[in-house]
C-alpha positions, 0 to 999 in steps of 0.5 A: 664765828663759825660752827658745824652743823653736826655730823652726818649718818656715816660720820663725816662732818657737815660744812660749816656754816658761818655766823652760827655763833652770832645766831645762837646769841641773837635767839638767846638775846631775844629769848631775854628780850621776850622773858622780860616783856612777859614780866613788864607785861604781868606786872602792868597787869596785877598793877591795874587790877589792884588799882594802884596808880589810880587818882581817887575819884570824887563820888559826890561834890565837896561843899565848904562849909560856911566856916571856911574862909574864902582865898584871895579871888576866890567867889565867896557867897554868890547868889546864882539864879535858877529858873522858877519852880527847877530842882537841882538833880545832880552837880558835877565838876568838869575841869574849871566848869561845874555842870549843874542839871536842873529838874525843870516844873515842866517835866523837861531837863536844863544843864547850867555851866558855872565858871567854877573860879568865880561863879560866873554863869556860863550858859544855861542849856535847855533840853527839849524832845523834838516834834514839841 
C-alpha cells in the first residue's frame, strides 16, 4: 500500500510514500488497543472499591457450640493448658495453626501455636523486653 502525502503549496503532488495504509491502520489498531485497556482498567477499579470478588473476612473466632458433634478425626473436647494465673486476649486462626495471646500475671505477653486439626500444642512463645 502506498498514499501521498498531500499536495503542496502550488499544487504538484508530493512523492508517495510507501506503506502509509499500513500506518494508518497499525495507529487505528492501537488506537482500540488503548480504548480497550482503559475500560479493563476502569472496570477493575469500580470492581475493587465496590469489594466484589472479596473472600469474606472473619472478625471474630467461630466456637461450636457444645451441641455440634464432632467429624470423623476431628479434636473433640481437649483440655489444653495455660499457664498459672494467664488470660486469654485474643485467638486467631493462621491456616491450620490457631495463634492463642495470653495475658500473663506478670505483666508480660505469651503467644500459644495449637495444631488446629487435632489440638496439638505446637509451642508456647514467650515474649519478654530486653535488658530484664
Amino acid at each position: 500500500m502506498s498514499g501521498t502525502i498531500g499536495e503542496g503549496p502550488s499544487g504538484e503532488k508530493r512523492r508517495e510514500v510507501p506503506y502509509l495504509g499500513v500506518v494508518k491502520i497499525a495507529s487505528v489498531v492501537m488506537g482500540i488497543m488503548i480504548v480497550v485497556g482503559l475500560a479493563v482498567i476502569g472496570v477493575t477499579i469500580a470492581k475493587r472499591l465496590s469489594g466484589a470478588g472479596e473472600e469474606p473476612q472473619a472478625t471474630a473466632p467461630v466456637t461450636p457450640s457444645p451441641a455440634a458433634t464432632a467429624a470423623p478425626g476431628a479434636p473433640g473436647t481437649q483440655d489444653i493448658a495455660i499457664p498459672a494465673r494467664s488470660r486469654v486476649v485474643d485467638v486467631q486462626a493462621d491456616g491450620r495453626r490457631l495463634v492463642v495471646r495470653l495475658a500473663l500475671s506478670g505483666g508480660g505477653t505469651a503467644i500459644l501455636l495449637l495444631d488446629a486439626d487435632t489440638g496439638a500444642r505446637l509451642g508456647l512463645l514467650t515474649l519478654t523486653q530486653e535488658g530484664r
